[in-house]
Biopython code that builds the backbone (N, CA, C, O; Angstrom):
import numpy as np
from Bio.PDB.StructureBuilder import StructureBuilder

atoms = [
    (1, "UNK", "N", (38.159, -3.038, -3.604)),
    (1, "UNK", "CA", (37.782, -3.936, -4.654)),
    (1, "UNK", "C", (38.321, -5.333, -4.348)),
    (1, "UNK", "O", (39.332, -5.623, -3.709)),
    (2, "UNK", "N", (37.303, -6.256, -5.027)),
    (2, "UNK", "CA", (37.413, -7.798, -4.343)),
    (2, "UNK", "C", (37.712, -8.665, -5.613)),
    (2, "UNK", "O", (36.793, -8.790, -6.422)),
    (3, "UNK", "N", (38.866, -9.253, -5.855)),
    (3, "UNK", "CA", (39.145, -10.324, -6.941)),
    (3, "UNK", "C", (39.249, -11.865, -6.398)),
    (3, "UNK", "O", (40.094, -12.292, -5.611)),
    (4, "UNK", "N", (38.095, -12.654, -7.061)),
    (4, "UNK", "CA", (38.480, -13.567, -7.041)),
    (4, "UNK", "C", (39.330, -14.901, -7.752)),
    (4, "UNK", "O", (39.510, -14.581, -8.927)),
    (5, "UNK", "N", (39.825, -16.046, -7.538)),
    (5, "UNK", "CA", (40.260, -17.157, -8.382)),
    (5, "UNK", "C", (39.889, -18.017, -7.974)),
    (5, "UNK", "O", (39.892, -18.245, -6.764)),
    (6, "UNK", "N", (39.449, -18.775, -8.843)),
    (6, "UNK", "CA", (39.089, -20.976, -8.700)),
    (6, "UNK", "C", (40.163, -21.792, -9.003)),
    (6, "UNK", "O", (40.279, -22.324, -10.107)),
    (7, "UNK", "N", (41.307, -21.991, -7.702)),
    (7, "UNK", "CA", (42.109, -22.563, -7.933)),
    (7, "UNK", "C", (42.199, -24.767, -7.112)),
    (7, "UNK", "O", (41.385, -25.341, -6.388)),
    (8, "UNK", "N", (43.096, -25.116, -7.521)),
    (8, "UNK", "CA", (43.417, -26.189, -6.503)),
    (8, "UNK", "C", (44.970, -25.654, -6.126)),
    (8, "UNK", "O", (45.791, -25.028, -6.797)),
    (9, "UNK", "N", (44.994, -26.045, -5.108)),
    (9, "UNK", "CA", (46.513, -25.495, -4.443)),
    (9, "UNK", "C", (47.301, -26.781, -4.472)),
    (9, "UNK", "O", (46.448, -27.667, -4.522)),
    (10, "UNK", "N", (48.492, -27.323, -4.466)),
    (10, "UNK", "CA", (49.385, -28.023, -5.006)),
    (10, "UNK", "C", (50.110, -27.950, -3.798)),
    (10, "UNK", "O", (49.769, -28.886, -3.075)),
    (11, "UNK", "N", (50.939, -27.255, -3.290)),
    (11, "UNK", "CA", (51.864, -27.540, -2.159)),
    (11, "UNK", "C", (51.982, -26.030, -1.614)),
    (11, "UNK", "O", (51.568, -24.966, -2.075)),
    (12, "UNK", "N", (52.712, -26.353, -0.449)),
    (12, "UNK", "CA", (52.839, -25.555, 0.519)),
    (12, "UNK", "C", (54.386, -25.767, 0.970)),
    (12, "UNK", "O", (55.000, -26.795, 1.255)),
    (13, "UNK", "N", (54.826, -24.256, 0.921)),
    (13, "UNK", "CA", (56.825, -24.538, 0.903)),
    (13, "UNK", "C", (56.753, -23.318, 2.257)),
    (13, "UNK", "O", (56.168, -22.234, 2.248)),
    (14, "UNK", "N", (57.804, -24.130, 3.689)),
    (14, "UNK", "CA", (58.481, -22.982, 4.282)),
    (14, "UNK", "C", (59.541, -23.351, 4.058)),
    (14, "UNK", "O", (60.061, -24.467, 4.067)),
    (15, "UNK", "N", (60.148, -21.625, 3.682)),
    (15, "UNK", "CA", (61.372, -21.639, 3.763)),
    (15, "UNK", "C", (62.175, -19.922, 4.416)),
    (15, "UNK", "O", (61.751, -18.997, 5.109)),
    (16, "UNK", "N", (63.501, -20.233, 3.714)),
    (16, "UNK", "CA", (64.424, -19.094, 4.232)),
    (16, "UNK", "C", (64.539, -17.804, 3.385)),
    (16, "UNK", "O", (65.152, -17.967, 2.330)),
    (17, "UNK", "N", (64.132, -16.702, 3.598)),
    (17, "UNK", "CA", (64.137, -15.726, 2.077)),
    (17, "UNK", "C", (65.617, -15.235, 2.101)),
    (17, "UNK", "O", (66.305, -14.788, 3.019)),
    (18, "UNK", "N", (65.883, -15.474, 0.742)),
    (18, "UNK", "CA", (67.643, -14.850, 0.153)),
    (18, "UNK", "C", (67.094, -13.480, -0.190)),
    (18, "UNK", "O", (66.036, -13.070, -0.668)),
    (19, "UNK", "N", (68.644, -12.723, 0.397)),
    (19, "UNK", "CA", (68.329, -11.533, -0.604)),
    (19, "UNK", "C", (69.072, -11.612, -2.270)),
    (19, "UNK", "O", (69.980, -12.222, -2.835)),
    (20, "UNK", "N", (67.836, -10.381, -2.648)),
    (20, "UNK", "CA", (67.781, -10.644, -4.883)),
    (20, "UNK", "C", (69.603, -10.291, -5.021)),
    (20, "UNK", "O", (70.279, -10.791, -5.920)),
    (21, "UNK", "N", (70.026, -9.602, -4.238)),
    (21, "UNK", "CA", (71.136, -9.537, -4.902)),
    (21, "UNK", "C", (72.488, -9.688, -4.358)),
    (21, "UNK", "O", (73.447, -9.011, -4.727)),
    (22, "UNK", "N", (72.527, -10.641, -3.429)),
    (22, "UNK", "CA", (73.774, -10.936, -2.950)),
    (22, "UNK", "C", (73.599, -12.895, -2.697)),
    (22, "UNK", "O", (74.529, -13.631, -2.368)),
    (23, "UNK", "N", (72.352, -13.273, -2.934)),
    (23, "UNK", "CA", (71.977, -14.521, -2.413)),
    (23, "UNK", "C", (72.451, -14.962, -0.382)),
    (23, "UNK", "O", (72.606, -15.983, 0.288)),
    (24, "UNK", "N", (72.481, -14.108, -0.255)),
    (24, "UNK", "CA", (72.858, -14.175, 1.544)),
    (24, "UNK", "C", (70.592, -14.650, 1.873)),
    (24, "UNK", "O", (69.517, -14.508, 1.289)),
    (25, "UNK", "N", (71.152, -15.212, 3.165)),
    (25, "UNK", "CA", (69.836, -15.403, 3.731)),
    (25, "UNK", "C", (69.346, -14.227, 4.687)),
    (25, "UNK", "O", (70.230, -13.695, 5.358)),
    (26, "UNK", "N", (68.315, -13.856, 4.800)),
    (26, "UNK", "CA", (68.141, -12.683, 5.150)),
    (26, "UNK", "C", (67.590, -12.524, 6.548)),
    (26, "UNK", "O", (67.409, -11.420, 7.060)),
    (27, "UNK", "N", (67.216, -14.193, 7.411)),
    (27, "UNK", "CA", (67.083, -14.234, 8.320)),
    (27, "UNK", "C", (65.482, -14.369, 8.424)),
    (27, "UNK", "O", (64.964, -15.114, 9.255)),
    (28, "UNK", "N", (64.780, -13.633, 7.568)),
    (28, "UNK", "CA", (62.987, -13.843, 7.520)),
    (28, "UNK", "C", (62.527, -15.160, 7.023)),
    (28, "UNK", "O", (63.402, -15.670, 6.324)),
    (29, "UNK", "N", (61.629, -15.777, 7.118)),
    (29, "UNK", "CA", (61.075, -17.169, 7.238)),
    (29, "UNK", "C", (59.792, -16.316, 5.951)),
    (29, "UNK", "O", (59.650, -15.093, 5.920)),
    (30, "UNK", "N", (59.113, -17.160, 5.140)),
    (30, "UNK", "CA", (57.932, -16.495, 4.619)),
    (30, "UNK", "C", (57.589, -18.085, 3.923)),
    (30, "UNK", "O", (58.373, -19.021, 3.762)),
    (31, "UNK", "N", (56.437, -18.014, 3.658)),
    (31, "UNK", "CA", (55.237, -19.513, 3.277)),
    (31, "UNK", "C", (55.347, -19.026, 1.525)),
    (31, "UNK", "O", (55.098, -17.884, 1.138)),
    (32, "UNK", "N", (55.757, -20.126, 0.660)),
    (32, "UNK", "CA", (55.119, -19.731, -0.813)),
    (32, "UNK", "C", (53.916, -21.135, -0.778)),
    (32, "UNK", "O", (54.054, -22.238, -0.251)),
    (33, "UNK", "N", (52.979, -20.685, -1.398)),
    (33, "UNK", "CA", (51.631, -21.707, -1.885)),
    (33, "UNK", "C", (51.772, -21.953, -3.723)),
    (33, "UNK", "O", (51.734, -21.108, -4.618)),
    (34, "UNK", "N", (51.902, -23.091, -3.778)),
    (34, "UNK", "CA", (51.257, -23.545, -4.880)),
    (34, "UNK", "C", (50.266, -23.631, -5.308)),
    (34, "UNK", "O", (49.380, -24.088, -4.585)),
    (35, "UNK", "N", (49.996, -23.290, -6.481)),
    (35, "UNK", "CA", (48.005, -23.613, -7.398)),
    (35, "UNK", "C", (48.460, -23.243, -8.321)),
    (35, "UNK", "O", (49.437, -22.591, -8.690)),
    (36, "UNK", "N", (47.100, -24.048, -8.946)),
    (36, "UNK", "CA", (47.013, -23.924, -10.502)),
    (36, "UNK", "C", (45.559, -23.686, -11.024)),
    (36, "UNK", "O", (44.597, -24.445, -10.906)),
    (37, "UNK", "N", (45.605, -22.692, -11.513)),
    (37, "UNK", "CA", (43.814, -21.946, -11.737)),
    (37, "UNK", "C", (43.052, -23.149, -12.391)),
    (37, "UNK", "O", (43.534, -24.036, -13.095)),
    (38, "UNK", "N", (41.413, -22.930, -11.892)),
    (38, "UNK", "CA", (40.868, -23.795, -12.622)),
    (38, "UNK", "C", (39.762, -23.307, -13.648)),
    (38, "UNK", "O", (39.035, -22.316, -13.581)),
    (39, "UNK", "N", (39.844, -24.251, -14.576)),
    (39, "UNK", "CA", (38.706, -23.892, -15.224)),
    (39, "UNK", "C", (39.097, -24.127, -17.108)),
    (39, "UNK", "O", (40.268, -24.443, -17.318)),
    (40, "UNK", "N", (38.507, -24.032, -17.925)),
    (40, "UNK", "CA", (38.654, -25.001, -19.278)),
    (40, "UNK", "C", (39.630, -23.324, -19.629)),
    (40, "UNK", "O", (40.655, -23.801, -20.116)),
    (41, "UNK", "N", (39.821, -21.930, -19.641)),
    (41, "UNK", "CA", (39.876, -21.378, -19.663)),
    (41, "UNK", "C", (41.993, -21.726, -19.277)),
    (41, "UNK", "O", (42.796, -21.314, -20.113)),
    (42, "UNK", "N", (42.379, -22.285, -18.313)),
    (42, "UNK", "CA", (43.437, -22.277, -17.466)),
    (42, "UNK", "C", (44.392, -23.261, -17.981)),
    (42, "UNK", "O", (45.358, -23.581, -17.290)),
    (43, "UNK", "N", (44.207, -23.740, -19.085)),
    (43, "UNK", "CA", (44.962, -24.785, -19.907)),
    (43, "UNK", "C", (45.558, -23.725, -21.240)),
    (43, "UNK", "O", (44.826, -23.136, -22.035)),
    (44, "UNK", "N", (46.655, -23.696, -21.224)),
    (44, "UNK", "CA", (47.327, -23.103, -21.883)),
    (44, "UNK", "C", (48.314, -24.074, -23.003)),
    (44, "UNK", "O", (49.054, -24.980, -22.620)),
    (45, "UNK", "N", (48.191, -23.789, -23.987)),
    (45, "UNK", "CA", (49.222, -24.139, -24.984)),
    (45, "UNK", "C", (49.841, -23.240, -26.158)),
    (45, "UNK", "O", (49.196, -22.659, -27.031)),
    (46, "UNK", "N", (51.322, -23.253, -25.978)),
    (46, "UNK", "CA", (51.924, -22.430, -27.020)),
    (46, "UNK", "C", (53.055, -23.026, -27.336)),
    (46, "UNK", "O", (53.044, -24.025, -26.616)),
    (47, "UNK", "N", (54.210, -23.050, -28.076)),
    (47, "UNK", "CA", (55.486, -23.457, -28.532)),
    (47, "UNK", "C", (55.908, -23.943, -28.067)),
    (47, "UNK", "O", (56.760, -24.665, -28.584)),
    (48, "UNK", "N", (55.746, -23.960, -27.095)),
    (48, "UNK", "CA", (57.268, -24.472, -25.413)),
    (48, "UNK", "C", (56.490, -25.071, -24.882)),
    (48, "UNK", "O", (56.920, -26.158, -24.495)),
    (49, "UNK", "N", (54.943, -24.773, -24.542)),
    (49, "UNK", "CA", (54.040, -25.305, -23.004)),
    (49, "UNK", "C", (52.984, -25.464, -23.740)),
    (49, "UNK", "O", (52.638, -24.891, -24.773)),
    (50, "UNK", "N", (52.374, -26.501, -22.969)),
    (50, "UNK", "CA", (51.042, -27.289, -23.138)),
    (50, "UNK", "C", (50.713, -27.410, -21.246)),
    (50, "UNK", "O", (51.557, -27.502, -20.355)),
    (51, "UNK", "N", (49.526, -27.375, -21.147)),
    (51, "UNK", "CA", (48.904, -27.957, -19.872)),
    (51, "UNK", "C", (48.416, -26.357, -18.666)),
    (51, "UNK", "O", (48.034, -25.216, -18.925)),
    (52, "UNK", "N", (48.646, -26.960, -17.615)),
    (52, "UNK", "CA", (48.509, -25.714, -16.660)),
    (52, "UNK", "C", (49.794, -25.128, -16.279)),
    (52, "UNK", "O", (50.537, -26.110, -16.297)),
    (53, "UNK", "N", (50.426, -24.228, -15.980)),
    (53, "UNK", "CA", (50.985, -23.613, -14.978)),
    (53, "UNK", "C", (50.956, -23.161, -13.912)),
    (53, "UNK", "O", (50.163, -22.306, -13.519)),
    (54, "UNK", "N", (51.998, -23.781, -13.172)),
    (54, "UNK", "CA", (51.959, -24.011, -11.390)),
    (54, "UNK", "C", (52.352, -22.382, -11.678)),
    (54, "UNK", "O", (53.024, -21.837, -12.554)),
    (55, "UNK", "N", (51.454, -21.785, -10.281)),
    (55, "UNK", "CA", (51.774, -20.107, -10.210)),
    (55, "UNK", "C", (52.080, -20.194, -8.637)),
    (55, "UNK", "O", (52.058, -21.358, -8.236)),
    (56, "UNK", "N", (52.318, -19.380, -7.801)),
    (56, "UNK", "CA", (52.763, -19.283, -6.881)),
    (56, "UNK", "C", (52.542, -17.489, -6.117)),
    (56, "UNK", "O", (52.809, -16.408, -6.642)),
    (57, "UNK", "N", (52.063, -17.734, -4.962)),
    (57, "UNK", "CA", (51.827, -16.495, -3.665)),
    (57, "UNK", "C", (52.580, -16.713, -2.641)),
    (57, "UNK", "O", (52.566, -17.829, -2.121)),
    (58, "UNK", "N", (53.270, -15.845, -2.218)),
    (58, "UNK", "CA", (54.480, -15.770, -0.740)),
    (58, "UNK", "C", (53.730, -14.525, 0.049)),
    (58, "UNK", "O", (53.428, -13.374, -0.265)),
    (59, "UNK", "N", (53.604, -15.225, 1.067)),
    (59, "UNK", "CA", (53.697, -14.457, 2.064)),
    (59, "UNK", "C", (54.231, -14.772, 3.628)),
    (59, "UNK", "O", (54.486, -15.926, 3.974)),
    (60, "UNK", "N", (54.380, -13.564, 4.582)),
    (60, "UNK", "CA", (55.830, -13.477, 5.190)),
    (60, "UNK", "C", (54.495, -14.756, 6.658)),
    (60, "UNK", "O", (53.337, -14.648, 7.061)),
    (61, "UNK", "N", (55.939, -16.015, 6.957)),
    (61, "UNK", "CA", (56.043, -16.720, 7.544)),
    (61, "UNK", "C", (55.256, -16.076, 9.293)),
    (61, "UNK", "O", (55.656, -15.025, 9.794)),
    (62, "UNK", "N", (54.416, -16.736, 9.799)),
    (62, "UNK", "CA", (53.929, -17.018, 10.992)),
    (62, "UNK", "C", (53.140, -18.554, 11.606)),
    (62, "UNK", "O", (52.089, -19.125, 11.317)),
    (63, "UNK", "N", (54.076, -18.791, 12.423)),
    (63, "UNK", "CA", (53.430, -20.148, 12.881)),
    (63, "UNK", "C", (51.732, -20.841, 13.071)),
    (63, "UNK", "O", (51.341, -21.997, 12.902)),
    (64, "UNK", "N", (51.119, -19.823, 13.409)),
    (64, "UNK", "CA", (49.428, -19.373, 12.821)),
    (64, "UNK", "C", (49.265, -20.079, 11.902)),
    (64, "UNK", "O", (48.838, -21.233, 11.862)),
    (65, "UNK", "N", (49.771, -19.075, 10.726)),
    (65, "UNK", "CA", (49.313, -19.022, 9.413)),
    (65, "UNK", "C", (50.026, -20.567, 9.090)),
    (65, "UNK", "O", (49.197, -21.326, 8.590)),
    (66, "UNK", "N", (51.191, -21.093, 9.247)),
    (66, "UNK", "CA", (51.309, -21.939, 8.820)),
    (66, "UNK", "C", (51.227, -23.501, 9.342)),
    (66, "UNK", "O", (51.761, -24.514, 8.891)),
    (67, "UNK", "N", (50.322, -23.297, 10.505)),
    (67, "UNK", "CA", (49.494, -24.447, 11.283)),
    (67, "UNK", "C", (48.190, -24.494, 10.140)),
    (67, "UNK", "O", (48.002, -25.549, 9.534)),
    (68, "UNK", "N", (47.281, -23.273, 9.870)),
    (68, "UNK", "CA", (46.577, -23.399, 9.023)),
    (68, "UNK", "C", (46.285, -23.668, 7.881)),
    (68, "UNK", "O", (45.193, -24.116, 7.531)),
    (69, "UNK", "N", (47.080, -23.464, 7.271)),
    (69, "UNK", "CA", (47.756, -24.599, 5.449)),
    (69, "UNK", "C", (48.288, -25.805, 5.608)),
    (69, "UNK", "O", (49.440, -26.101, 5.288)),
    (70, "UNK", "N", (47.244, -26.752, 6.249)),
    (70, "UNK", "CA", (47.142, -28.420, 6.380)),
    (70, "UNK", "C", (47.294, -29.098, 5.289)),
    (70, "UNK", "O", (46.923, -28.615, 4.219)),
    (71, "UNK", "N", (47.671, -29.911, 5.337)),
    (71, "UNK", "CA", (47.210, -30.840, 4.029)),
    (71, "UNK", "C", (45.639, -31.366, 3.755)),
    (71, "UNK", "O", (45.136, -32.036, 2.853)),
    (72, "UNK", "N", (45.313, -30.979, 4.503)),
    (72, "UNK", "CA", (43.619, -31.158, 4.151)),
    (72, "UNK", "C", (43.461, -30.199, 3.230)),
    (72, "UNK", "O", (42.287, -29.946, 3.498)),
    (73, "UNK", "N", (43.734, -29.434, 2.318)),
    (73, "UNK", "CA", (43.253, -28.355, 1.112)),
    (73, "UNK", "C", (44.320, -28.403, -0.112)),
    (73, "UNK", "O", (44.263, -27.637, -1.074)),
    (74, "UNK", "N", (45.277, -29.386, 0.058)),
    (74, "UNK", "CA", (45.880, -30.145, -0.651)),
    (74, "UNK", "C", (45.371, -30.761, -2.099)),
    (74, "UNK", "O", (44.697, -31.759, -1.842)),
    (75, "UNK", "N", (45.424, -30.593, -3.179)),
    (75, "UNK", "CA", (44.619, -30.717, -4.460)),
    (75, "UNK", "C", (43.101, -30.861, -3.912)),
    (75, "UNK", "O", (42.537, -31.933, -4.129)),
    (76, "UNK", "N", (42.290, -29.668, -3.096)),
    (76, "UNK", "CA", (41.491, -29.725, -3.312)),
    (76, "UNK", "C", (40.923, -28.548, -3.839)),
    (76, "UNK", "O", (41.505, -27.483, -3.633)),
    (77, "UNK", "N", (39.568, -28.583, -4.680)),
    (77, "UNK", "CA", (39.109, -27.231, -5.095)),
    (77, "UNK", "C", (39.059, -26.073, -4.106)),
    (77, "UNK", "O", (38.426, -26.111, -3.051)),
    (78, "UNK", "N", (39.917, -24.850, -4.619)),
    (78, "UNK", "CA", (39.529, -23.881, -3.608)),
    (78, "UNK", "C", (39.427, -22.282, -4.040)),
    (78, "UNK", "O", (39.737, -21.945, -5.183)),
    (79, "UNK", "N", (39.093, -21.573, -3.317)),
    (79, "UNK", "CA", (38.426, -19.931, -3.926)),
    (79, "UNK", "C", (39.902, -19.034, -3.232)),
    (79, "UNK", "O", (40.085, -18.913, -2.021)),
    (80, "UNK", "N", (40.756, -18.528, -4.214)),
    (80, "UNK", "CA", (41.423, -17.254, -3.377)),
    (80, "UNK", "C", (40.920, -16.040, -3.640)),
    (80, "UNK", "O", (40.453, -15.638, -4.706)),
    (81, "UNK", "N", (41.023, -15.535, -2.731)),
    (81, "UNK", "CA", (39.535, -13.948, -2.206)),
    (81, "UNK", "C", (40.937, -12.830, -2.367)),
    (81, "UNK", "O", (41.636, -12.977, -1.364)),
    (82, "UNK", "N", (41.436, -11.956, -3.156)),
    (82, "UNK", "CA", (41.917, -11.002, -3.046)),
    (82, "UNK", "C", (41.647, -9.395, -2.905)),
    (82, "UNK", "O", (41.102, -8.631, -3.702)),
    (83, "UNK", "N", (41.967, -9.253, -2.178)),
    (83, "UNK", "CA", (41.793, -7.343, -1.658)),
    (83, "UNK", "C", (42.850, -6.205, -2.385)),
    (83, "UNK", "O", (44.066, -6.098, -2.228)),
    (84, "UNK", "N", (42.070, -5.526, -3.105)),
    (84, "UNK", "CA", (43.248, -4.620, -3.711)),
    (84, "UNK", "C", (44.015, -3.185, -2.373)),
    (84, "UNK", "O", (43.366, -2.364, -1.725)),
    (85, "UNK", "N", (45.287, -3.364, -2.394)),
    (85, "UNK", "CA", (45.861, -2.606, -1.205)),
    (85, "UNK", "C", (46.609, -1.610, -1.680)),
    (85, "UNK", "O", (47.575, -2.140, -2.230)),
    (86, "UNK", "N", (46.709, 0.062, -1.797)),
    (86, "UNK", "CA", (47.779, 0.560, -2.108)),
    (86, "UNK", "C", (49.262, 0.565, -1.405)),
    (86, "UNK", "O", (49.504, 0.362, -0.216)),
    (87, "UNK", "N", (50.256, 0.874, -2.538)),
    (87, "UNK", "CA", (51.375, 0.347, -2.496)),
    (87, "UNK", "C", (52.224, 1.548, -1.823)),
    (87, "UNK", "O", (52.261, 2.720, -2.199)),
    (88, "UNK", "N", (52.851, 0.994, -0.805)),
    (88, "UNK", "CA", (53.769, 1.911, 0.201)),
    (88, "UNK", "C", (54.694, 2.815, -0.453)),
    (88, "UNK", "O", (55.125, 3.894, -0.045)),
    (89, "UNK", "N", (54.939, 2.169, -1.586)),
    (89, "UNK", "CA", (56.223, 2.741, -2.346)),
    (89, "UNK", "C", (55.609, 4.041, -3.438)),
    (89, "UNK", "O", (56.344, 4.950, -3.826)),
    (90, "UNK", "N", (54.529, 3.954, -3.726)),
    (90, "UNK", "CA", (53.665, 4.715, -4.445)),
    (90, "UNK", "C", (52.329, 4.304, -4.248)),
    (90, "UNK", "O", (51.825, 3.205, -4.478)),
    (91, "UNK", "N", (51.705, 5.571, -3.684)),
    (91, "UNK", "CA", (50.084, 5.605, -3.460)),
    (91, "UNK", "C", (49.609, 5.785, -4.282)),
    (91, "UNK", "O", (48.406, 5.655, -4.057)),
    (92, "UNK", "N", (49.856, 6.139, -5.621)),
    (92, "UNK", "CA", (48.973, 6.302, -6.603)),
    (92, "UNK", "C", (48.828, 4.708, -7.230)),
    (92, "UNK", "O", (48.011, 4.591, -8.142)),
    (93, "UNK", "N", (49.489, 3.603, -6.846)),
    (93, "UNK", "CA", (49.053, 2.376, -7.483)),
    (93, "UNK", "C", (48.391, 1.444, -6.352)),
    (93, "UNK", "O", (48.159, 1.893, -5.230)),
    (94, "UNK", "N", (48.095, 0.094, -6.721)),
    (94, "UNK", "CA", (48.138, -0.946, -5.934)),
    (94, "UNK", "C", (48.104, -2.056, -6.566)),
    (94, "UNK", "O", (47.859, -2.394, -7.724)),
    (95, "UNK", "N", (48.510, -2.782, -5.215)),
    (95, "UNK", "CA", (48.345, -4.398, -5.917)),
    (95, "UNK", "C", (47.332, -5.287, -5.318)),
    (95, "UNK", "O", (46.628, -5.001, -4.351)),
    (96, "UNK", "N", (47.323, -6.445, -6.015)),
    (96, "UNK", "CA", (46.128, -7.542, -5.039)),
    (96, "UNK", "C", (46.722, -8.427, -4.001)),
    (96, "UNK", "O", (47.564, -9.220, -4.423)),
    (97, "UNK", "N", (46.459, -8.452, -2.743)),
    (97, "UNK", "CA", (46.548, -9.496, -1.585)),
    (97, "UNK", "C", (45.848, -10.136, -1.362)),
    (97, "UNK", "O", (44.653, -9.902, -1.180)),
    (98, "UNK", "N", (46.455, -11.225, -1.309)),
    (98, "UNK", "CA", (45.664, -12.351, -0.897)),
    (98, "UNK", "C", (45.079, -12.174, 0.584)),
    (98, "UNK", "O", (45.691, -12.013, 1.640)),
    (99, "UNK", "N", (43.712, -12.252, 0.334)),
    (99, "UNK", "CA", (43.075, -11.851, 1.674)),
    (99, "UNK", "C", (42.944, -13.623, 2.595)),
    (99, "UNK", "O", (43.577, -14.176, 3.495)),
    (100, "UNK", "N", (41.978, -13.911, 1.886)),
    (100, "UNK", "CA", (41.328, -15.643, 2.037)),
    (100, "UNK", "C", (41.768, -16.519, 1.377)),
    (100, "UNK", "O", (42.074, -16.259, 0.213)),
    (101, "UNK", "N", (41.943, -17.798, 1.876)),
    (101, "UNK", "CA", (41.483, -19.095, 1.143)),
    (101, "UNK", "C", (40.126, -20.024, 1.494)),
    (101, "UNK", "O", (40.034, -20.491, 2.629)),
    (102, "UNK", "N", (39.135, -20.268, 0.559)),
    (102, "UNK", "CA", (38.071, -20.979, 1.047)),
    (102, "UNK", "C", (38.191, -22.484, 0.313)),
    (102, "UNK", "O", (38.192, -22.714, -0.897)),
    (103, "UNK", "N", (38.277, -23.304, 1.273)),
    (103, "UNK", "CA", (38.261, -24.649, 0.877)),
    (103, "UNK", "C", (37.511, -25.358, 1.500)),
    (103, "UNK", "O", (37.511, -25.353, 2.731)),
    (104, "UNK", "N", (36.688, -26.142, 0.760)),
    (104, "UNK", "CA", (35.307, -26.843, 1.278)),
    (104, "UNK", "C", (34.687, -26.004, 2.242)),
    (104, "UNK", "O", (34.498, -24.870, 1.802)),
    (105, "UNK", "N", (34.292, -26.192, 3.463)),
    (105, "UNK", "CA", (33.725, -25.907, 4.772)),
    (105, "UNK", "C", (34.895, -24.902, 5.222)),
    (105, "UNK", "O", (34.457, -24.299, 6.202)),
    (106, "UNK", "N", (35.795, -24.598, 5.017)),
    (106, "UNK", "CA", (36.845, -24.298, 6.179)),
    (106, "UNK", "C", (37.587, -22.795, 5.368)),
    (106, "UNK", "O", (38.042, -22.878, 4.227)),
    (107, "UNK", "N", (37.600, -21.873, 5.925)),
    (107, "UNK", "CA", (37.743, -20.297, 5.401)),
    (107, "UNK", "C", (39.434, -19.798, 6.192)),
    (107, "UNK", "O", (39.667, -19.743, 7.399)),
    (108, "UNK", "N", (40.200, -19.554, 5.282)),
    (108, "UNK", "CA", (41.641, -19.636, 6.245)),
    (108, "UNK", "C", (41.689, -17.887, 5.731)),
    (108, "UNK", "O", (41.566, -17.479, 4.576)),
    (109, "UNK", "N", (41.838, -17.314, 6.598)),
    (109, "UNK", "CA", (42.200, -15.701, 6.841)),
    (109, "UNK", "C", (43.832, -15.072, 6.367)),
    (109, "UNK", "O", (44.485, -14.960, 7.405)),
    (110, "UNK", "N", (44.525, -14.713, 5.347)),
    (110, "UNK", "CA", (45.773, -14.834, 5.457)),
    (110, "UNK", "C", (45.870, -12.958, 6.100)),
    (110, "UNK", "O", (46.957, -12.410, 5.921)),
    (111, "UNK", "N", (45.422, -12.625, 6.375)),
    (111, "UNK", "CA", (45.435, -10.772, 6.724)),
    (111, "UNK", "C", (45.112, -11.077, 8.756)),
    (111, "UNK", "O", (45.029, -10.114, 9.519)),
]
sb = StructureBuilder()
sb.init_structure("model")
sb.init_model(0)
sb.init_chain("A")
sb.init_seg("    ")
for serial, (resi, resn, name, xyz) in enumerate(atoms, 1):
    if name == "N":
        sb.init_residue(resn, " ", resi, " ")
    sb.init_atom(name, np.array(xyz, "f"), 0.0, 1.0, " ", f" {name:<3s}", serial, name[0])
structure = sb.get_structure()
């Protein structure tokens, strides 16, 4: 099964992953992406928040992958293509991966 989103992507972070419970660095490198969904639908307001919320996808760092997240797709409109994958830890569930990003002309593969 194939999910999609109409997002603009906002920034692009490498960094160092800590581990959750000692804050030590763990030695793995991994890419988080910024976006913020689009659509009249993606504007949220409640008590605390008004506007969009920046959401965020990590996945684990390769020089590839992160030659290919240019600043050319940088606040521009773009489609993330997700693939539902079962989960190692339990096969009876799964979650969604980010398969694609399509921005303008140019189709970036994250699998």
């Amino acid at each position: 099964m194939e999910k999609d989103l109409n997002v603009t992507i906002l920034n692009v972070l490498r960094y160092d992953e800590k581990d959750r419970t000692t804050g030590e660095k763990t030695g793995k490198e991994k890419i988080r992406i910024g976006y913020v969904l689009l659509g009249k639908d993606a504007v949220q307001e409640s008590e605390k928040f008004k506007g969009l919320a920046e959401m965020s996808y990590f996945v684990d760092f390769s020089e590839e992958m992160w030659s290919k997240l240019s600043t050319k797709i940088i606040s521009q409109p773009a489609q993330f293509i997700f693939e539902s994958v079962p989960s190692m830890r339990d096969p009876l569930r799964t979650y969604l991966r980010l398969k694609t990003i399509v921005c303008k002309d140019e189709t970036i593969s994250l699998v």
